[in-house]
Backbone as CSV, one residue per row, in Angstrom:
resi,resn,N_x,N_y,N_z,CA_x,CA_y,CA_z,C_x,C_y,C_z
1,UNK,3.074,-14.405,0.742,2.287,-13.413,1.479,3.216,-12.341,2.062
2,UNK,2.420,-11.076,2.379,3.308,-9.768,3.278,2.679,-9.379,3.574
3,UNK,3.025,-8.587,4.765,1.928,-8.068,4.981,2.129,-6.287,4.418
4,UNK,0.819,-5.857,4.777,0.361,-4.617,4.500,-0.168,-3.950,5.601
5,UNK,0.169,-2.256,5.182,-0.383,-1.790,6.693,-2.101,-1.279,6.197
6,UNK,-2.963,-1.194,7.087,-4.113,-0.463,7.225,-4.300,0.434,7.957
7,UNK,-5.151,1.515,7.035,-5.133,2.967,7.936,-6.460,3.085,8.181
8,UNK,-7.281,3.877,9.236,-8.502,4.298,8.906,-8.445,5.510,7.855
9,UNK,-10.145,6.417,7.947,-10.618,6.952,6.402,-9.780,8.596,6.595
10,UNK,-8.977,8.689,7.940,-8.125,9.649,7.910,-6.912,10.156,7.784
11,UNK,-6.099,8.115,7.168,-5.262,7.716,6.968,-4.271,7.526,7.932
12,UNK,-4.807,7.244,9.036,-4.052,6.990,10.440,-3.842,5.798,10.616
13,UNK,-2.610,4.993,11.039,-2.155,3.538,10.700,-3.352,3.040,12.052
14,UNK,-3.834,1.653,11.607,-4.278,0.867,12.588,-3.505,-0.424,13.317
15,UNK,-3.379,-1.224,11.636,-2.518,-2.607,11.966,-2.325,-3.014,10.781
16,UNK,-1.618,-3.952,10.741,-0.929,-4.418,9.592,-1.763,-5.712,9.115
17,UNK,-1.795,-6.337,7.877,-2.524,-7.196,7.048,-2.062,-8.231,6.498
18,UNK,-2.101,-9.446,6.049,-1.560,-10.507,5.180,-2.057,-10.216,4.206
19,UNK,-1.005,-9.581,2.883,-2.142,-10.230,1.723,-1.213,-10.635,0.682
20,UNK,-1.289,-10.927,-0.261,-0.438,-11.378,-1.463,0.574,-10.368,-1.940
21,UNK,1.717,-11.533,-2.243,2.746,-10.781,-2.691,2.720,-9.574,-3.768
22,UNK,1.694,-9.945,-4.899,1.588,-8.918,-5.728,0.852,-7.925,-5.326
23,UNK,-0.292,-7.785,-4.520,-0.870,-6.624,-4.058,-0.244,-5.260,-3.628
24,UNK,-1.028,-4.463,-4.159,0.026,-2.603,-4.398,-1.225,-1.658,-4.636
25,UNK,-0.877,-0.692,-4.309,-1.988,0.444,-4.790,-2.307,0.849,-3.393
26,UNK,-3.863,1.307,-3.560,-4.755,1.423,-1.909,-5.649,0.967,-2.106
27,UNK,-6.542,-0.128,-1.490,-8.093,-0.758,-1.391,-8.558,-0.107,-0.301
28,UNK,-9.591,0.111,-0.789,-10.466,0.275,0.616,-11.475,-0.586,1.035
29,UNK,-11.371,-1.093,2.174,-11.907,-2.059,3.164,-13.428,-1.384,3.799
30,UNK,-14.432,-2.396,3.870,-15.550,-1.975,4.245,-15.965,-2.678,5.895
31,UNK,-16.957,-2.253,6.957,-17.387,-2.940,7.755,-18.310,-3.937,7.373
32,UNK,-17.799,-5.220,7.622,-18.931,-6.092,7.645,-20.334,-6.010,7.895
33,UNK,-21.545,-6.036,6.656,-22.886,-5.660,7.131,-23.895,-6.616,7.307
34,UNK,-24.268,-6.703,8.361,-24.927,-7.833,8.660,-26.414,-7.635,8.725
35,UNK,-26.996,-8.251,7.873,-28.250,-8.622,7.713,-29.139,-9.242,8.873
36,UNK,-30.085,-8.544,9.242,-30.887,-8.606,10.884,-32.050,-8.958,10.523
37,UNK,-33.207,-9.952,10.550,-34.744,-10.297,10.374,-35.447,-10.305,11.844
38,UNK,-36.302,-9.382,11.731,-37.152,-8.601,12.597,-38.134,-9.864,13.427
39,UNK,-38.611,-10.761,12.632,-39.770,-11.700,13.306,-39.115,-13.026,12.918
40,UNK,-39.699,-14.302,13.367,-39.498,-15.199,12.673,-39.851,-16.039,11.651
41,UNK,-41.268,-14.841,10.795,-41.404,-15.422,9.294,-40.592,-15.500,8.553
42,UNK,-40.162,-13.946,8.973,-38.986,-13.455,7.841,-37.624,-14.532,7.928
43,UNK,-37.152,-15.146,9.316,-36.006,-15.753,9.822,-36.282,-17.343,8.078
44,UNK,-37.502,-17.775,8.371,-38.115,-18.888,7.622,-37.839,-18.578,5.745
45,UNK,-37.992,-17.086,6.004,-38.212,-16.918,4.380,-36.847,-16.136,4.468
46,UNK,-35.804,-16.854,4.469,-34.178,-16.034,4.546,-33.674,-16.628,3.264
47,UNK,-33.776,-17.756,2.824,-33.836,-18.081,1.587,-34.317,-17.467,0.416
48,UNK,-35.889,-16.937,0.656,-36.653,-16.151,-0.669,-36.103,-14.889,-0.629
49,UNK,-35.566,-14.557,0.503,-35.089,-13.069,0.599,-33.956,-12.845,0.209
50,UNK,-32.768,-13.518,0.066,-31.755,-13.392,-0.449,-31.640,-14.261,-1.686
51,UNK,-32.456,-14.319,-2.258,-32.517,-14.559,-3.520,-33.226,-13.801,-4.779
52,UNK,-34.222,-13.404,-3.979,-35.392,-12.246,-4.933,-34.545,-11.014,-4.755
53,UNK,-34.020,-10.477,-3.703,-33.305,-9.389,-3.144,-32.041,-9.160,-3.224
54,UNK,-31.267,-10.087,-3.911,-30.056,-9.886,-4.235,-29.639,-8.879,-4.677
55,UNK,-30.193,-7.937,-5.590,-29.501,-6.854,-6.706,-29.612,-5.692,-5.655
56,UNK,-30.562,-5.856,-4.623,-30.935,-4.717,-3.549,-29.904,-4.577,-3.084
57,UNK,-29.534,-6.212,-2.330,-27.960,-6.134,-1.502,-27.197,-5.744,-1.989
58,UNK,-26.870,-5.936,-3.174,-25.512,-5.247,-4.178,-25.445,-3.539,-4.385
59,UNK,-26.495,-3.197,-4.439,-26.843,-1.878,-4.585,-26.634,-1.173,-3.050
60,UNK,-27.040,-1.660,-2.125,-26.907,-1.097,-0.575,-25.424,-1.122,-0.178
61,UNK,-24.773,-2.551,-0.724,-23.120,-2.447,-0.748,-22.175,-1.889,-1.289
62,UNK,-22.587,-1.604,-2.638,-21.869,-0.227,-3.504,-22.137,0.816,-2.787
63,UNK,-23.031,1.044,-1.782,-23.233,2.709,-1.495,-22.159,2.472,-0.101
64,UNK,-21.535,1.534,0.265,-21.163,1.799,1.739,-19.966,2.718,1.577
65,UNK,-19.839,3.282,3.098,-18.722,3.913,2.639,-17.254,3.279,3.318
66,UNK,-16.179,3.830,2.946,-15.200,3.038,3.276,-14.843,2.847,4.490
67,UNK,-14.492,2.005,5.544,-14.489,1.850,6.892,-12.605,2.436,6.992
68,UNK,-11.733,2.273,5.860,-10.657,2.666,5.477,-9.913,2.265,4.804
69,UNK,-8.360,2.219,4.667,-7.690,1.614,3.356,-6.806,0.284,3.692
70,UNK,-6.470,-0.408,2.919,-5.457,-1.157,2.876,-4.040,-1.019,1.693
71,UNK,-3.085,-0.305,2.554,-2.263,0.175,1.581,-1.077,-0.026,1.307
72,UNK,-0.569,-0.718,-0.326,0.622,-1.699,-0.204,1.645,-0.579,-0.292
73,UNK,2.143,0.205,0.143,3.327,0.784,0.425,3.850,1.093,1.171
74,UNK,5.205,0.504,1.813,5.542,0.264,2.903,6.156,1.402,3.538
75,UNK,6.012,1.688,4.570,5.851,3.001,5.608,7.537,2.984,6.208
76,UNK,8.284,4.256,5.705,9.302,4.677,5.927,9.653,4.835,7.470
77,UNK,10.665,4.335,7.592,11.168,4.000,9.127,10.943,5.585,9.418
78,UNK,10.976,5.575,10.963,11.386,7.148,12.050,9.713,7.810,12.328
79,UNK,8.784,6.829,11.996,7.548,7.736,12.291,6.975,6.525,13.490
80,UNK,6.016,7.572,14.373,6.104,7.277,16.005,4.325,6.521,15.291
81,UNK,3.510,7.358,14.465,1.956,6.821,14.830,2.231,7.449,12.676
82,UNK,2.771,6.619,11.900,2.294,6.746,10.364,1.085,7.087,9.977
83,UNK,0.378,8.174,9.196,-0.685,8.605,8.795,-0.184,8.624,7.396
84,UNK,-0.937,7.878,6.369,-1.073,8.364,4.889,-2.146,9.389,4.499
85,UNK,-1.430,10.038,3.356,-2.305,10.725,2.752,-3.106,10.190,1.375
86,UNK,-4.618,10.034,2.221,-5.281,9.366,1.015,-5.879,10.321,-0.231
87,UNK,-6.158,11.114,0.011,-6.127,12.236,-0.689,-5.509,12.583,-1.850
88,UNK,-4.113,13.094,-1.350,-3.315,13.293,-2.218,-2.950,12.093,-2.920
89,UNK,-2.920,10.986,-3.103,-2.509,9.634,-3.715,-3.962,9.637,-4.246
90,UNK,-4.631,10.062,-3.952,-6.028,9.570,-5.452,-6.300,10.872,-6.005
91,UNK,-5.383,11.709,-5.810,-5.550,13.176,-6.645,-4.538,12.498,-7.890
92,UNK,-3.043,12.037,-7.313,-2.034,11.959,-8.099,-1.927,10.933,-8.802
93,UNK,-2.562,9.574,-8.524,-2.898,8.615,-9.184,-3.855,8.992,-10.274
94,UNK,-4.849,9.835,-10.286,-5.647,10.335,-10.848,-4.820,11.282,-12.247
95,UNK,-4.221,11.799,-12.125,-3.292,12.613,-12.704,-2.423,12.062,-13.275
96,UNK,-1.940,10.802,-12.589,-0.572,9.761,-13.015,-1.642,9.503,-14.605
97,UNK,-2.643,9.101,-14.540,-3.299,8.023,-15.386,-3.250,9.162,-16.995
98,UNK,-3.656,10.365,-16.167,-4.242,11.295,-17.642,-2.617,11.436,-18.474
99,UNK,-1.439,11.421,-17.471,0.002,11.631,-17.862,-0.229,10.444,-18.957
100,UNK,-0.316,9.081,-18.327,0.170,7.588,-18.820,-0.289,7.861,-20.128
101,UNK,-1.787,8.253,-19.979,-2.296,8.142,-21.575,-2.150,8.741,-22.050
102,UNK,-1.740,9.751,-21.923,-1.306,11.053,-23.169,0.435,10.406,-23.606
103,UNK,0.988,9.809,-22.691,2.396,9.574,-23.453,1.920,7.846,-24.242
104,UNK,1.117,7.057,-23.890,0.747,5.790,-24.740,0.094,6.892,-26.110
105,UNK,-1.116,7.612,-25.915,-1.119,8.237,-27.406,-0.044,9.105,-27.890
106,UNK,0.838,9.116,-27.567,2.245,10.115,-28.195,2.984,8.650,-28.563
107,UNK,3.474,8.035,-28.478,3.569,6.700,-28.553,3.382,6.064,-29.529
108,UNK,1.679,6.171,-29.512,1.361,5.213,-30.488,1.500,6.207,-31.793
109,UNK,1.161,7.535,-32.059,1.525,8.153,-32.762,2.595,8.487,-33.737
110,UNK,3.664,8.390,-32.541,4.800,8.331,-33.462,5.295,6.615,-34.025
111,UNK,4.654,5.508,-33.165,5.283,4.672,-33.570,4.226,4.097,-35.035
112,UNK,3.174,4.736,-35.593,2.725,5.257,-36.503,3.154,5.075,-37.971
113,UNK,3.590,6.697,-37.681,4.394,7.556,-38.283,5.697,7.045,-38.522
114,UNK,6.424,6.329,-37.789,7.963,5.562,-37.832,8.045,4.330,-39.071
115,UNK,6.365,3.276,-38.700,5.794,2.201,-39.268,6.262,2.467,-41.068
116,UNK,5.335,3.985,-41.405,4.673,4.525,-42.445,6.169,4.639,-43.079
117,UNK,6.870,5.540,-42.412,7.995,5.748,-43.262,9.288,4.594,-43.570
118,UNK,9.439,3.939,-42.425,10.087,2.776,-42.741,9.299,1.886,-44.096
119,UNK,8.231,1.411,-43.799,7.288,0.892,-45.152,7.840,1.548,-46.413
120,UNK,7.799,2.872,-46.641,8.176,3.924,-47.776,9.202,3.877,-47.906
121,UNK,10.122,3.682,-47.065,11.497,3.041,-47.402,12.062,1.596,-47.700
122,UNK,11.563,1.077,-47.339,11.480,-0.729,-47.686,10.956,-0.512,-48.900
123,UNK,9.740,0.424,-49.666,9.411,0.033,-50.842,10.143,0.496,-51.737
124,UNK,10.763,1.526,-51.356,11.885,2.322,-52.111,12.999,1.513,-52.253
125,UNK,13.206,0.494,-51.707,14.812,-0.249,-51.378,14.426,-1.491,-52.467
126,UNK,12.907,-2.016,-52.467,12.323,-3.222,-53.107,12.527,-2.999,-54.628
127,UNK,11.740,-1.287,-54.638,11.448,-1.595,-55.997,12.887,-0.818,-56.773
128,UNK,13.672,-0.833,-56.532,15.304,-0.636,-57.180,15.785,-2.535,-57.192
129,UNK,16.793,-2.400,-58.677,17.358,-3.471,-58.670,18.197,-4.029,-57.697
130,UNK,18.042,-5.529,-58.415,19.185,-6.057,-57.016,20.774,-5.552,-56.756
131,UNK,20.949,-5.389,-58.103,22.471,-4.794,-57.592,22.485,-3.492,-57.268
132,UNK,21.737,-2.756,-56.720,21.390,-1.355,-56.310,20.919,-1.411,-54.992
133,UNK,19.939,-2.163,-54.520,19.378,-2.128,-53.470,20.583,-2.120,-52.197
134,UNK,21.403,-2.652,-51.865,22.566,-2.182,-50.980,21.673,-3.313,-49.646
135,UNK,22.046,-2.910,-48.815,21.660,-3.787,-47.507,19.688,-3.268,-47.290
136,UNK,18.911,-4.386,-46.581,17.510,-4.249,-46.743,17.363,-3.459,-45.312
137,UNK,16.738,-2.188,-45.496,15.983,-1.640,-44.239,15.675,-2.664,-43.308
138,UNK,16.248,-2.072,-41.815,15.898,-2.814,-40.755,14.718,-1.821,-39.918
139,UNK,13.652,-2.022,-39.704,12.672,-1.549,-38.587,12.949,-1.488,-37.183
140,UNK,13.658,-0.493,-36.404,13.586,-0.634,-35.047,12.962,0.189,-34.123
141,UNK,11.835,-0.990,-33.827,10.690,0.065,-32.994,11.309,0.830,-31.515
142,UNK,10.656,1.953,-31.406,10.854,2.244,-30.187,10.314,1.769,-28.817
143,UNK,10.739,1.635,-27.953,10.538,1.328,-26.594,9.367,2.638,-25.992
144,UNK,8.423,1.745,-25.573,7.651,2.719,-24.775,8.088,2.831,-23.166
145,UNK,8.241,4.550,-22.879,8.799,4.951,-21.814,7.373,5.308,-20.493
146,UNK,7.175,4.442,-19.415,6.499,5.394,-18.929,6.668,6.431,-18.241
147,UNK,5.558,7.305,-17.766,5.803,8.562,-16.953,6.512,8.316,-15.747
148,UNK,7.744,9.351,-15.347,8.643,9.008,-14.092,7.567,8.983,-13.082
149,UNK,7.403,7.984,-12.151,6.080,8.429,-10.720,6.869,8.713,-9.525
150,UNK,6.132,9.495,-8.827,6.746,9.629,-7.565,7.261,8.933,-6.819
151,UNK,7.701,8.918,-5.750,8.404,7.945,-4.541,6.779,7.890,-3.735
152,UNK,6.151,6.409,-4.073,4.709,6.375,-3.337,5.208,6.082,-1.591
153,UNK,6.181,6.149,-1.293,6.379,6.186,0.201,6.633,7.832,1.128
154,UNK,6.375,8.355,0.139,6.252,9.997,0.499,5.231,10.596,0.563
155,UNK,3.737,9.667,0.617,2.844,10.255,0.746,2.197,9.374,2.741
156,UNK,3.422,9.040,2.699,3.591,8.498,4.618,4.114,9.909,4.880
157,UNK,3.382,10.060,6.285,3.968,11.085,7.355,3.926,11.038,8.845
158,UNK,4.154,12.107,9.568,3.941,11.572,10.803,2.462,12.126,11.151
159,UNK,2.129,11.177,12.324,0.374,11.805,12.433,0.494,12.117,13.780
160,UNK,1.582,11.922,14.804,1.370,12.942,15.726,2.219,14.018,16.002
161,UNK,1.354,14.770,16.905,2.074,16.312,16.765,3.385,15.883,17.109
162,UNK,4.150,17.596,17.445,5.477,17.526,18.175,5.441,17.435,19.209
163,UNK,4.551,17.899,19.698,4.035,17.695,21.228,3.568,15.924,21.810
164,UNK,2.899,15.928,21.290,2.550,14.556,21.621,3.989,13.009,21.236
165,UNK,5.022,13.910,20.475,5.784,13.364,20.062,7.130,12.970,21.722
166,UNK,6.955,14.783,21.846,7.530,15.135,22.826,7.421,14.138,24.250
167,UNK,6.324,14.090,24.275,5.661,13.434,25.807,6.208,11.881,25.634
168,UNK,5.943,11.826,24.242,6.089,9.861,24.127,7.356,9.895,24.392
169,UNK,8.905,10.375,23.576,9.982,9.987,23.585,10.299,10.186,25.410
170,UNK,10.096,11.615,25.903,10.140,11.877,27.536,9.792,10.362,28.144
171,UNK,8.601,9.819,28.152,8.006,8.728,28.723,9.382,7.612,28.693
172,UNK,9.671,7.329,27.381,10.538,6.256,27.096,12.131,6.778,27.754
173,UNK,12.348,7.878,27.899,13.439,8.201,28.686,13.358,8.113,30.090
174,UNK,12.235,8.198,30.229,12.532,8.017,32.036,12.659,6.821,32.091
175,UNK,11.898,5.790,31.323,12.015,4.212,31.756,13.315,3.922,31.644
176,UNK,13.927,2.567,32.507,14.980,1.916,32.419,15.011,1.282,31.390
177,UNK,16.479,1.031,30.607,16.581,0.483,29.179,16.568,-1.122,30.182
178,UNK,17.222,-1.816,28.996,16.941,-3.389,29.323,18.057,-3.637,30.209
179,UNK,18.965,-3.420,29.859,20.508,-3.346,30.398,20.479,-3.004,31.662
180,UNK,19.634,-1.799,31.969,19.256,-1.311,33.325,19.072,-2.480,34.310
181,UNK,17.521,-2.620,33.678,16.834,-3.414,34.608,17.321,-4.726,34.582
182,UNK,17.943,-5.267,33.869,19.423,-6.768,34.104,20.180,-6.266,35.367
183,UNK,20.781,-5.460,35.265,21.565,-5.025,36.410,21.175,-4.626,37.573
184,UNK,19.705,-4.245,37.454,18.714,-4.392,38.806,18.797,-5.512,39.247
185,UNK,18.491,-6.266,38.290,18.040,-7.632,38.931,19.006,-8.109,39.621
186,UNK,20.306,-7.883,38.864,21.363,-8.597,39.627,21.741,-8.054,40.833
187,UNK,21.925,-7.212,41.027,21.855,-5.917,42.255,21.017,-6.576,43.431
188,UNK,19.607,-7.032,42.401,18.414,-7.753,44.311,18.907,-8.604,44.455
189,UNK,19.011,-9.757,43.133,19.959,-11.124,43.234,21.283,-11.517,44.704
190,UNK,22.170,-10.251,44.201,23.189,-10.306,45.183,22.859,-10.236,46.830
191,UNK,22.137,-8.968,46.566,21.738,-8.729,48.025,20.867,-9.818,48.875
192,UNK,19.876,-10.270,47.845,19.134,-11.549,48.924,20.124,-12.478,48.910
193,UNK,21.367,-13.240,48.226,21.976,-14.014,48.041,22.502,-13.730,49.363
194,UNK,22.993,-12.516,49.351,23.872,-12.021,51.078,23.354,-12.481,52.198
195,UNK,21.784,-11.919,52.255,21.019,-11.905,53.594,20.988,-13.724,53.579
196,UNK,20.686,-14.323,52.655,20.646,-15.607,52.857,21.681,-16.390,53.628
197,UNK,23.212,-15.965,53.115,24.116,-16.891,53.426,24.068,-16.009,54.906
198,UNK,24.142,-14.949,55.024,24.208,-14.504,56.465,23.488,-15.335,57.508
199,UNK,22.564,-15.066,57.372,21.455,-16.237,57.161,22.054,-17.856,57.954
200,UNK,22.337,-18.025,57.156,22.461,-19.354,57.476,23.638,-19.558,58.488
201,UNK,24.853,-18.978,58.367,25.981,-18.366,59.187,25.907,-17.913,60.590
202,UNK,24.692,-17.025,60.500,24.099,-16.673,62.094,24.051,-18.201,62.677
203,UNK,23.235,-19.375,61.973,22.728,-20.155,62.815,23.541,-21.010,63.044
């Protein structure tokens, strides 16, 4: 398992997910819809209803719309509130695909055409005698290349302003680091330690 982050439908990070190691791409996640019966005939006949009515439910659930994504690509360090762009990743995925298949039919085309003429040469090598034929044609197919894809962690950005960026880092500067507030502590530590033994010394 790993997890994955989830964005809402404006691609603004929410929280992160468990899901399987192989999972990649973007899903989109729906709100749970819960089925409500008005009287209590209907409560009685919940059985006939989700059984006669099934294809309804399926049909009402294809129309939902996405509550947001779940998206396996992991979000490049230095951003304060990560926003993906869902958009652009189902424009370019979209685009990736028309690339893929135009180089699988270039592909298959030439590896074709490679088939045909090697064949025409093997028959050319066959039908000459044996002491002529020389070494037998070897066939070596080509390797299919796919299309170079982008860096899918570049469609992460930051989702808040500079301003709002501004205020957060300010905030975290005024606070005391950890180190600080250790050395506070030790600082009250000492001092009640003082008043104590004084303390006791007076009496």
């Amino acid at each position: 398992m790993k997890s994955a982050p989830k964005v809402n439908t404006d691609g603004l990070y929410l929280e992160d997910e468990l899901v399987d190691d192989a999972f990649s791409g973007v899903v989109p996640f729906y709100n749970p819809s819960l089925l409500t019966l008005s009287d209590t005939d209907q409560q009685l006949d919940t059985y006939q209803l989700t059984t006669s009515s099934s294809s309804a439910i399926d049909e009402t659930n294809s129309e939902n719309i996405p509550a947001g994504y779940t998206v396996g690509i992991i979000v490049p360090p230095g951003l304060y509130h990560p926003c993906f762009d869902i958009q652009s990743w189902l424009a370019y995925e979209a685009e990736y695909g028309e690339k893929l298949a135009e180089a699988q039919n270039a592909y298959e085309q030439i590896n074709k055409e490679s088939q045909a003429s090697f064949q025409k040469l093997h028959d050319e090598w066959q039908s000459k005698p044996e002491n002529e034929r020389g070494d037998e044609p070897v066939y070596l197919a080509q390797a299919f290349t796919s299309p170079e894809r982008r860096d899918p962690t570049t469609f992460w950005s930051e989702g808040l302003s500079e301003e709002a960026i501004k205020e957060l880092t300010q905030k975290a500067e005024q606070q005391p680091s950890e180190t600080d507030q250790l050395k506070q502590r030790i600082a009250d530590l000492e001092v009640t330690l003082t008043q104590l033994m004084l303390g006791t010394t007076g009496k």
